[in-house]
N, C-alpha and C positions, 0 to 999 in steps of 0.2 A: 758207488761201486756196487755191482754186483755178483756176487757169489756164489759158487755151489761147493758140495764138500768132494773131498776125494773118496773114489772106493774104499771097501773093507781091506783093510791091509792084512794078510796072513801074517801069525804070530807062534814062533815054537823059541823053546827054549836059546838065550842066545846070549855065551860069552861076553862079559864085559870086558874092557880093551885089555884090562892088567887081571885076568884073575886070582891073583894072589896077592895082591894088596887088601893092608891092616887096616883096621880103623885108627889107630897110633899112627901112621905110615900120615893116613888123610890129615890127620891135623895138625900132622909136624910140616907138611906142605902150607897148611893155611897159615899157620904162624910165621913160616920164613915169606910168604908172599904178602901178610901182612904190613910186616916191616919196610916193605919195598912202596906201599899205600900210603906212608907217613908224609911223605915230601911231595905227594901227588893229590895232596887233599885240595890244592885252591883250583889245580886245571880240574879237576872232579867237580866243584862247585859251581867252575866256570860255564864246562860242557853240560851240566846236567845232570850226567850217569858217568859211571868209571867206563873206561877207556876202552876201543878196541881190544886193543893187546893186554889187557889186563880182563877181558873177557875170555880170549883165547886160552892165557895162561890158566885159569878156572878152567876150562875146558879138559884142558892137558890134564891137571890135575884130577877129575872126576868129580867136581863137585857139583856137576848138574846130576848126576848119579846116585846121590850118596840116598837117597831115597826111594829110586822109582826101583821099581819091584825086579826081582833077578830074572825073571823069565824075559826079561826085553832090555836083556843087558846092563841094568842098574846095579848098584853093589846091595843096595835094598840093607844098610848098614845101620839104618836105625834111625829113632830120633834122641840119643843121646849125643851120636857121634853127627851131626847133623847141629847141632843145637854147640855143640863146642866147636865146629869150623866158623861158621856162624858169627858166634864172639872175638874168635880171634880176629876174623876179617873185621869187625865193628871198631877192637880196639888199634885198631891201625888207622882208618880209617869208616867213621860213622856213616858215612852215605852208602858206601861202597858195602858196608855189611847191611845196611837195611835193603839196598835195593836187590843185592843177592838172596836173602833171608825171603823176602816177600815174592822174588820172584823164584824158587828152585821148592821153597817149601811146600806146597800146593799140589807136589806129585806125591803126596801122604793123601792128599783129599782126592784126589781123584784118582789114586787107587783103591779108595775104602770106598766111594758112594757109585762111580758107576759100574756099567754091568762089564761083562768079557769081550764082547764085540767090542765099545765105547775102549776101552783100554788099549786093545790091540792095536787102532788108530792113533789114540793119543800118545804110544811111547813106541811107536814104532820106529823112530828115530835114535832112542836109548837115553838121550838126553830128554828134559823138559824143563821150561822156562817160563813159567804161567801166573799172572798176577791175578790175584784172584779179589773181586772187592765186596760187598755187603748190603750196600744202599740200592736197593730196586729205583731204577732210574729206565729209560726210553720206554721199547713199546713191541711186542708180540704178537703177529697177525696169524690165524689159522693158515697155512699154506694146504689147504687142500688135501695134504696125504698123510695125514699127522702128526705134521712137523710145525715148523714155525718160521717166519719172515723177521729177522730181530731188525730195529730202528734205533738208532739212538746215539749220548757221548753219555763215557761212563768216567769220573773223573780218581784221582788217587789209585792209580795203577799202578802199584812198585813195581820194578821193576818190567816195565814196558820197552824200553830200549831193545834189547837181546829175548823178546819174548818167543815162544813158540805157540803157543796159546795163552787163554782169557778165559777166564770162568767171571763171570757176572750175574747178576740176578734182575727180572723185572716184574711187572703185572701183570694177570692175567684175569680177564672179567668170570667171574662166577654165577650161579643160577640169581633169578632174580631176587631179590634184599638180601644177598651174600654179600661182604664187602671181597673186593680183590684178592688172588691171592698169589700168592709170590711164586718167578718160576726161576730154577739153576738152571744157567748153560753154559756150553765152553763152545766157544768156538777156535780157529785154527788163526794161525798168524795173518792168511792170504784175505782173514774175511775184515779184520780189521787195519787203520789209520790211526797211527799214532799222532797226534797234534804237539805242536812245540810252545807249549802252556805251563810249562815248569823252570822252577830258578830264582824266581820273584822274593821265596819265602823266607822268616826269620831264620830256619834252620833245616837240615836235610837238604838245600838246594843241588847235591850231587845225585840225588837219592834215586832220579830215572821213574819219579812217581807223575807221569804227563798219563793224559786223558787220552780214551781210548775212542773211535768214534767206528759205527757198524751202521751201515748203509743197504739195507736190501738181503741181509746173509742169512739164506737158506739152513736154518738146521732141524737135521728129523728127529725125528721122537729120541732117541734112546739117546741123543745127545742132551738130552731136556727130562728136569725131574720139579714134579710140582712140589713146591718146598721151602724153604730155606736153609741153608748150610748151619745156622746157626743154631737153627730147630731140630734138624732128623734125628728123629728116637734109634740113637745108635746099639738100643737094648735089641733090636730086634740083630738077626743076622745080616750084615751089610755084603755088599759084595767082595767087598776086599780084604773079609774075614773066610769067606768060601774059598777064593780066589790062591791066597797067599798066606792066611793066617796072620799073626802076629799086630804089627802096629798098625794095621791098614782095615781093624776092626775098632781104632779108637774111637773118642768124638773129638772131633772138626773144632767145635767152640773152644772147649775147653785149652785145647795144643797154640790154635792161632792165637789167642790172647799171652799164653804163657811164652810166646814168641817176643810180644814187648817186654818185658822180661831179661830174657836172656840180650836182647839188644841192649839194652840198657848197664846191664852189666859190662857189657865189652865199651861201650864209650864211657863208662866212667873211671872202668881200667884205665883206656887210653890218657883221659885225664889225670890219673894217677903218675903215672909213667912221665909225662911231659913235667908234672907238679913236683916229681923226685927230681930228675935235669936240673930244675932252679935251686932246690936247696942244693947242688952238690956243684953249679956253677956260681953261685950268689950268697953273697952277705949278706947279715942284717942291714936294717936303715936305722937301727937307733942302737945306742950303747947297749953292752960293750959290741962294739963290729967283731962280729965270727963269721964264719961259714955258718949259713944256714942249719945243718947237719949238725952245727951244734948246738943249735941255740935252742933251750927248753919246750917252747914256745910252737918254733915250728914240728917240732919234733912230736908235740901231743897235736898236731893239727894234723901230717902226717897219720901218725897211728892212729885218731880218729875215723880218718877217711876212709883208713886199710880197711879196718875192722867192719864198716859200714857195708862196704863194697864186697867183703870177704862172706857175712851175710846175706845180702843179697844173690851171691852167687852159689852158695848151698842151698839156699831155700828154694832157687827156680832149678836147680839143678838136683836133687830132691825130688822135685815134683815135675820133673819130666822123666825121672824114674820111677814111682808111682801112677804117672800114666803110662807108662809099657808093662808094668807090672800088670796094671787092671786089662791091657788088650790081652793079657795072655789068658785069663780069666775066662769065665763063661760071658757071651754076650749081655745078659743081663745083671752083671756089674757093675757095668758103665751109664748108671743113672744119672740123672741129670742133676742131682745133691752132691751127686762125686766130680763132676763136671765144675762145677760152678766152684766148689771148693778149689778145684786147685789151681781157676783163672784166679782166685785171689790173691791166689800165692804169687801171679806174676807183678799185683797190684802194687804186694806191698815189696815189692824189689824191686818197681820203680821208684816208689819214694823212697829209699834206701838210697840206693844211687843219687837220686836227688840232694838228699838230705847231704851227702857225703861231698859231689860238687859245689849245689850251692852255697850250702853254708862252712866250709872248712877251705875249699881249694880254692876254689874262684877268686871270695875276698881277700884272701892272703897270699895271693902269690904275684902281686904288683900290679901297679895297671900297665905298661911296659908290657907285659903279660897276657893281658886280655885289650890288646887291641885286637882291632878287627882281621881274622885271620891267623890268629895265633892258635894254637894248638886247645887252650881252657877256654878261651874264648868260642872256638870252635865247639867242643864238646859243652857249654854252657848253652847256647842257641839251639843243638842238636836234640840236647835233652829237654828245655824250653819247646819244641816242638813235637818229641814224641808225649808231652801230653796234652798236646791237642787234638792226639789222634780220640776217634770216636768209644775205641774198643778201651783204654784208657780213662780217658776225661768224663765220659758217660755213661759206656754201658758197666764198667769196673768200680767205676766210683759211687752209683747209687743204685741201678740196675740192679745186678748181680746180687747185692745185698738181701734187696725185696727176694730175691727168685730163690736165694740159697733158704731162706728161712721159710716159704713156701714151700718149698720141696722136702724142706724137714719137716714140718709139721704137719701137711697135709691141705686138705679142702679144710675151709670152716665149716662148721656147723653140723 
C-alpha cells in the first residue's frame, strides 16, 4: 500500500466531552467496567484483543483521554490517575489491561518529544491509541524532501487492534565508518496493516499485540526524530515541557518500564481475588475439613500473597509519583541516574507479584483450579509472559544495573 499523510490539522483549545469529570469519577468507571472483563477473559483470548463494545465503552468512559494534553480535548489527568485505571482494567482482566496500557499510554510520549505542528495532527481527533515499540526493525529511504519512505513489519504492537497511530523506530545509514543510527516515527492508522499473528502465546493471547506492517508510507521530517526513545536526553527542554508543562516534560524510558510494573500489580490482584472465592467456597482436603477461611494454613498463604502484592503496589505507585514530582522540577532533574532508578522500582514489583502468585496462590489453591482457563491459571501464564517482555527479562534485569551505576559514578578514569 501506498501512503501519503494528511494536511496540518488546525488546533485551538478544545473542550473534552465531560468537562467536569474527576480523576476519582475515571477510576470508579474502570473498576465497575472491570468487573464486567472477568467472565469475558476466554472470548478475549480467543479473539486476540478485547472486544468491540468493550472498546466503545473505554471510549464512552474517556480513557483514551486520560493523557493526551487538554488543548486537544484530553483530560491530560496525569500519570497517577492513568496508571490506577490501568490496574484496575489488568485486575479484571490481564489482556484487556495490557493492550489498553500499551496502547493509550504513548499520548505521554508524544506529547513530550514531538514539536507543535506533529501534535496538532496526532490528537486532533482528542482520542489516541498508539502502540509504540523499541526494536529498530525495516528500512528508511530519503524521499527526496526530507522525509522518509518507511518499509517494513514491526512486531509486539500492544494494542494494535483499535490503534490510531504507531510510533516505531528503524536505521538510518550515517557518514562513512559511523555505525547506523536509529530513527523515531509515527505514523497514522491509514499508513499501516495490521497482520493476524497473535494468539499462539503461553500468555497475554488477548493482549491485541499483532505485528504491524508499513509499505511505502511517506512520512516528512517533523514526523521523524533521529534518536531513540529510550535515549533522548530529556534534561534538555523537550517540547512537551514548552508546550503543556507538567508530565509531558518526563523521560520516556523510565515511565514505559515502570508500566510493567503497575500491570503486574493489577493481575496478581486479580489473582488474589479469584484465590479469596476458593478459600470462602472450599474446604480443606486433609483433616480437620473446614472452610478454607479457617484453616491456619491457608490463611498465612492468603496474608502472604496480600502483603507481597500490597508492596508491590506502593513501590510502583511511589515512583510514578516521584516521576511527576521530578517533571515539575527543572528540566535538568530528570537525569538519567533518576531515570533508571525508578525503572527498577517497577523490576522489583514484578517479582513481587511473582513471588506472591507463583509461590503462595498458584500451588495451593488446587489443580481444579488452575486448569486451563481458569482465572490463577490464567494470571500464572500472563505473568509467565510479562517476563519475557524485553524491557523486563533484559534490559531490567541486567541492563539497567550496568547503566544506573555508570551514571553514578561517572566516566572511568
Amino acid at each position: 500500500m501506498t501512503t501519503t499523510l494528511p494536511g496540518t490539522f488546525a488546533a485551538g483549545p478544545v473542550s473534552p466531552p465531560e468537562p467536569d469529570l474527576t480523576p476519582d469519577e475515571l477510576v470508579a468507571r474502570a473498576e465497575a467496567l472491570a468487573a464486567t472483563l472477568v467472565e469475558r477473559q476466554a472470548e478475549t483470548e480467543e479473539r486476540g484483543h478485547y472486544a468491540e463494545d468493550t472498546h466503545q465503552a473505554f471510549s464512552r468512559a474517556g480513557f483514551y483521554r486520560i493523557l493526551v494534553p487538554r488543548r486537544y480535548g484530553g483530560y491530560e489527568f496525569g500519570p497517577e490517575t492513568f496508571v490506577r485505571v490501568a490496574t484496575a482494567l489488568a485486575r479484571g482482566c490481564p489482556s484487556t489491561g495490557w493492550m489498553y496500557l500499551f496502547g493509550a499510554a504513548h499520548a505521554l510520549v508524544a506529547g513530550a518529544v514531538f514539536d507543535e505542528r506533529t501534535q496538532d495532527e496526532l490528537f486532533a481527533d482528542g482520542e489516541f491509541i498508539c502502540p509504540a515499540t523499541v526494536a529498530p526493525t525495516g528500512s528508511a529511504e530519503p524521499d527526496g524532501e526530507g522525509g522518509w519512505v518507511l518499509n517494513g513489519t514491526w512486531n509486539y504492537c500492544s494494542g494494535a487492534p483499535y490503534a490510531t497511530h504507531f510510533i516505531g523506530h528503524t536505521l538510518i545509514p550515517q557518514g562513512e565508518g559511523q555505525p547506523p543510527a536509529p530513527l523515531l516515527f509515527v505514523v497514522d492508522r491509514g499508513q499501516f496493516e495490521r497482520l493476524d499473528d497473535w494468539g499462539d502465546q503461553l500468555g497475554l493471547r488477548g493482549s491485541g499485540s499483532h505485528s504491524l506492517r508499513i509499505e511505502n508510507a511517506r512520512v516528512p521530517a517533523h514526523r521523524a526524530l533521529v534518536g531513540h526513545l529510550s535515549q533522548l536526553p530529556v534534561t534538555d527542554e523537550l517540547p512537551g515541557r514548552v508546550l503543556h508543562g507538567g508530565a509531558y516534560g518526563g523521560g520516556p524510558l523510565s515511565f514505559m518500564l515502570l508500566e510493567l510494573g503497575v500491570l503486574a500489580v493489577g493481575m496478581a490482584k486479580g489473582a488474589l481475588d479469584a484465590y479469596e472465592q476458593l478459600m470462602r467456597d472450599r474446604t480443606t482436603s486433609f483433616f480437620p475439613i473446614v472452610p478454607r477461611t479457617e484453616d491456619p494454613d491457608y490463611q498465612f498463604r492468603y496474608g502472604e500473597a496480600t502483603g507481597l502484592i500490597a508492596a508491590a503496589e506502593a513501590a510502583v505507585l511511589h515512583a510514578v509519583g516521584q516521576w511527576q514530582e521530578l517533571c515539575h522540577r527543572e528540566a535538568a532533574a530528570f537525569t538519567r541516574e533518576a531515570e533508571l532508578r525508578l525503572a527498577l522500582v517497577s523490576r522489583e514489583a514484578v517479582r513481587l507479584c511473582w513471588r506472591a502468585v507463583e509461590s503462595q496462590l498458584f500451588p495451593t489453591a488446587g489443580s481444579s483450579s488452575v486448569r486451563h482457563g481458569e482465572r490463577i491459571e490464567r494470571v500464572w501464564r500472563d505473568l509467565s509472559m510479562l517476563h519475557s517482555h524485553a524491557g523486563n527479562g533484559i534490559f531490567l534485569a541486567t541492563h539497567a544495573n550496568r547503566e544506573l551505576s555508570q551514571a553514578h559514578f561517572g566516566p572511568l578514569g
